[in-house]
PAVEXVO-913038 format. One line per field, with one value per atom (N, C-alpha, C): residue in three letters; z, y, x. Coordinates in pm, 1 decimal. Example, Ala and Ser with C-alpha at 12.3 -4.5 7.8 and 13.67 -1.06 7.14 Angstrom:
res	(ALA | ALA | ALA | SER | SER | SER);
Z	(780.0 | 780.0 | 780.0 | 708.0 | 714.0 | 787.0);
Y	(-569.0 | -450.0 | -330.0 | -225.0 | -106.0 | 3.0);
X	(1319.0 | 1230.0 | 1320.0 | 1285.0 | 1367.0 | 1290.0);
***
This chain:
res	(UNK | UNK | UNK | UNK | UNK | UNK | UNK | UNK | UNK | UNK | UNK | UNK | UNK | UNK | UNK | UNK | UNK | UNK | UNK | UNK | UNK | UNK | UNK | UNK | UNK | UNK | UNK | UNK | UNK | UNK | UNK | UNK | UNK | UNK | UNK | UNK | UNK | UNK | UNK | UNK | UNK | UNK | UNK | UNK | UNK | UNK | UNK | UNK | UNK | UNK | UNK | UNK | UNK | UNK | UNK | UNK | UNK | UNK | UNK | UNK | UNK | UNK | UNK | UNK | UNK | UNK | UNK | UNK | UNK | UNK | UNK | UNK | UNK | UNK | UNK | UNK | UNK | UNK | UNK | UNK | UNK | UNK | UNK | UNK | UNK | UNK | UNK | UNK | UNK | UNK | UNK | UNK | UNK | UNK | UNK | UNK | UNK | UNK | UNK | UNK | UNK | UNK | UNK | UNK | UNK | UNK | UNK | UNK | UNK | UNK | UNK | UNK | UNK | UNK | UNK | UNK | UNK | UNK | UNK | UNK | UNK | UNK | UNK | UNK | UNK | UNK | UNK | UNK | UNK | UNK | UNK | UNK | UNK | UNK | UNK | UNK | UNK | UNK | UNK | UNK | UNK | UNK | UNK | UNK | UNK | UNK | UNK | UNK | UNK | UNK | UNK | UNK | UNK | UNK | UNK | UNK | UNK | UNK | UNK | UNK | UNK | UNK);
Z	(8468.5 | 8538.4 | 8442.5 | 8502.0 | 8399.0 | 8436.7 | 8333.7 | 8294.7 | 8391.9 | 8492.2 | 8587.8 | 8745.4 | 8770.1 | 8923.1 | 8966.3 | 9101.3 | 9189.1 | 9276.9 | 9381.5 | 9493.7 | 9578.7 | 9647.6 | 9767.0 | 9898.8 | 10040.2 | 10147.9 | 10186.1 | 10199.8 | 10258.3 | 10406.3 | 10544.7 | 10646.0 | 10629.8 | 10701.5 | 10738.9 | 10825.9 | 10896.8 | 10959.6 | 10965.0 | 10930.0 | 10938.3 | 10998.4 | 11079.0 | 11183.8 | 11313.3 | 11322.9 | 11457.6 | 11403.5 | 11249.9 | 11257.7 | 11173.9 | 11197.9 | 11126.4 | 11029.4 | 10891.8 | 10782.3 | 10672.8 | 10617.0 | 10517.1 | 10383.2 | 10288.8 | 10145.6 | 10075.4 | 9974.6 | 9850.8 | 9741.9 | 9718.5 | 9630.7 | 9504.1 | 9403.4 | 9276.7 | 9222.2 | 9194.1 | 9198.7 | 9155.7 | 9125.4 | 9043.5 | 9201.2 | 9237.4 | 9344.3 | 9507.5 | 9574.0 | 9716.5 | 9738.2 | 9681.0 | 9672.6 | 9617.9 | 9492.0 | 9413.8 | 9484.6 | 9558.4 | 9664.3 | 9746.3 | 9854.1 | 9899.2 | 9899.7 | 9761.6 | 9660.7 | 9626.9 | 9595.9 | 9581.2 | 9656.3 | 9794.3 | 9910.4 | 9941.4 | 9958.9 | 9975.7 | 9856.0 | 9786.1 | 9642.3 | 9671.9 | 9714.2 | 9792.5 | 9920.9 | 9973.2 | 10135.9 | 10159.9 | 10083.9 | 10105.6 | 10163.5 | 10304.4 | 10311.1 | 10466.0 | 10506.1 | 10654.3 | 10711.3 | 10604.4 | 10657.6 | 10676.6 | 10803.5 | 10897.7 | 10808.9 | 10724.0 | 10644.0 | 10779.8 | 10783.3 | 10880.5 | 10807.7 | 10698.3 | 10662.3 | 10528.2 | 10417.8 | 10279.2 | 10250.8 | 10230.5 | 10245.4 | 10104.9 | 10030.0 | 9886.9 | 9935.6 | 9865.8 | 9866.9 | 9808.6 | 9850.2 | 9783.6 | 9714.2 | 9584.1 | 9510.6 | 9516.8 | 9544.7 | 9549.0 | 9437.7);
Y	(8340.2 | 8325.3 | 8362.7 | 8432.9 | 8460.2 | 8380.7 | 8386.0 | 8320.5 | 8336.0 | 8231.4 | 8267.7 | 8287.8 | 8308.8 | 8355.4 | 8217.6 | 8233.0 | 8170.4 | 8192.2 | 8120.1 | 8131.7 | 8159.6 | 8268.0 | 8287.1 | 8325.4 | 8307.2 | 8309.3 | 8411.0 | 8526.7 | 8685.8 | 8647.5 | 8677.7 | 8699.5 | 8835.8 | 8927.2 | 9049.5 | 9062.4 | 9188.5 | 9219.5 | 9335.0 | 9319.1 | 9450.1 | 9448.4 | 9592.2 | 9615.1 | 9525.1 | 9452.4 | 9405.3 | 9262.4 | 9221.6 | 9047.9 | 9005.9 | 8892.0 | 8843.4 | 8722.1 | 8782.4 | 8717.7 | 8663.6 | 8531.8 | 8482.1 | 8516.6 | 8543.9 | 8523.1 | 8461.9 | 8327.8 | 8311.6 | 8452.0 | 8448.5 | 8560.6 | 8529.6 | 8549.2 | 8521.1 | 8573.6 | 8595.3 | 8690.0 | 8618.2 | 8716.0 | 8629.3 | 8630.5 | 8774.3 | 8765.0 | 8845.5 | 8771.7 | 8831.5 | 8987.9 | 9059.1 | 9219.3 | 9253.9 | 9140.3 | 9196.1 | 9118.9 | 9040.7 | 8985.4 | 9088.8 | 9146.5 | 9268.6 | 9373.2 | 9405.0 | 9519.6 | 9508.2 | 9398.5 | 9330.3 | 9395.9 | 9348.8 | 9349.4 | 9505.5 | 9570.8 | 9734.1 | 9793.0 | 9724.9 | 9798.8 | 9775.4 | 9663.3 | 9627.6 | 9661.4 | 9690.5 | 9762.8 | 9868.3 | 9962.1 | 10063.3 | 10064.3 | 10155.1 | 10136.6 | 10082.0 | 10049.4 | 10047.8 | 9864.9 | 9779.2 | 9665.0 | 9612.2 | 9582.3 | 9536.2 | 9412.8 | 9389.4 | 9266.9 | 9186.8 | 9084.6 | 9001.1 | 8938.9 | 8816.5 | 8693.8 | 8709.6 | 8671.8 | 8624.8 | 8502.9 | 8389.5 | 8256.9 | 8198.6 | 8144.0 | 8113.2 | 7938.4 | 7928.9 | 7784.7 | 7671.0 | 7579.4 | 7458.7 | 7413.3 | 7352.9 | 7253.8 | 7114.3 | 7053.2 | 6884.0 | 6836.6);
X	(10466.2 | 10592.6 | 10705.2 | 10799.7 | 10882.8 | 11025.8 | 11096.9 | 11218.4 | 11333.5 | 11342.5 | 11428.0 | 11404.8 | 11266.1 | 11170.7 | 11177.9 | 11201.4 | 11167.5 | 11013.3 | 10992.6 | 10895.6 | 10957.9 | 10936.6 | 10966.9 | 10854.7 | 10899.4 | 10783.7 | 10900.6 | 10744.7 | 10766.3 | 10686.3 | 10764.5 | 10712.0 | 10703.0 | 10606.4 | 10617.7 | 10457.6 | 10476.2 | 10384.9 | 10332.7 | 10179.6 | 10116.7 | 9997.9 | 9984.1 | 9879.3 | 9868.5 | 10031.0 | 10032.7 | 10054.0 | 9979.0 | 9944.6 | 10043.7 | 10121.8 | 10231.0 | 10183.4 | 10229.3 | 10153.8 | 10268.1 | 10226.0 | 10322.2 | 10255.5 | 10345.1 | 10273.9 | 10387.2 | 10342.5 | 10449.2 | 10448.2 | 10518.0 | 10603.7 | 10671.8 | 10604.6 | 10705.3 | 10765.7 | 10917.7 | 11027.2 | 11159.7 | 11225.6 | 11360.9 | 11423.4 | 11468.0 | 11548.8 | 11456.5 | 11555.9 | 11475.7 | 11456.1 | 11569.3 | 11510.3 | 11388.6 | 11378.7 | 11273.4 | 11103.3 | 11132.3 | 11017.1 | 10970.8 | 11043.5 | 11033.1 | 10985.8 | 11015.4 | 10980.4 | 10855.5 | 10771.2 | 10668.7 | 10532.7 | 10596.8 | 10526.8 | 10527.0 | 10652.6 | 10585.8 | 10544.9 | 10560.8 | 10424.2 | 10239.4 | 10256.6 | 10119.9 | 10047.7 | 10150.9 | 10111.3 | 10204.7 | 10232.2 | 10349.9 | 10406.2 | 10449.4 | 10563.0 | 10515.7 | 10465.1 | 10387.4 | 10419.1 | 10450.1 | 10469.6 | 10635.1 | 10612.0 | 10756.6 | 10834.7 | 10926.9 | 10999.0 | 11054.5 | 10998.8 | 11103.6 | 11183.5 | 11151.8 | 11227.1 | 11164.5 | 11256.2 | 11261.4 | 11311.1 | 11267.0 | 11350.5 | 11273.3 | 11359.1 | 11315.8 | 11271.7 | 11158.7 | 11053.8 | 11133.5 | 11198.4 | 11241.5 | 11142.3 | 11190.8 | 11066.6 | 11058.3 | 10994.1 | 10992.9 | 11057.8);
***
């Protein structure tokens, strides 16, 4: 983990099925960015909403 990242929950959808993943990332662009590095460019971004911590 680096100095400064948060968790964040990536909605997006691909091949029709709407899927969450936590995301570890300083900022929400860079969550994003994440996710079409992993599934190029083909998955739909709905919501980026950063994880409160207990």
């Amino acid at each position: 983990m680096r100095c400064g990242s948060k968790c964040f929950l990536v909605e997006y959808e691909v091949n029709g099925e709407i899927q969450t993943s936590p995301i570890i990332a300083k900022t929400p662009v860079e969550a994003r960015k994440t996710i079409r590095i992993k599934y190029g460019s083909e998955p739909l971004i709905l919501s980026v909403k950063e994880e409160k911590r207990r």
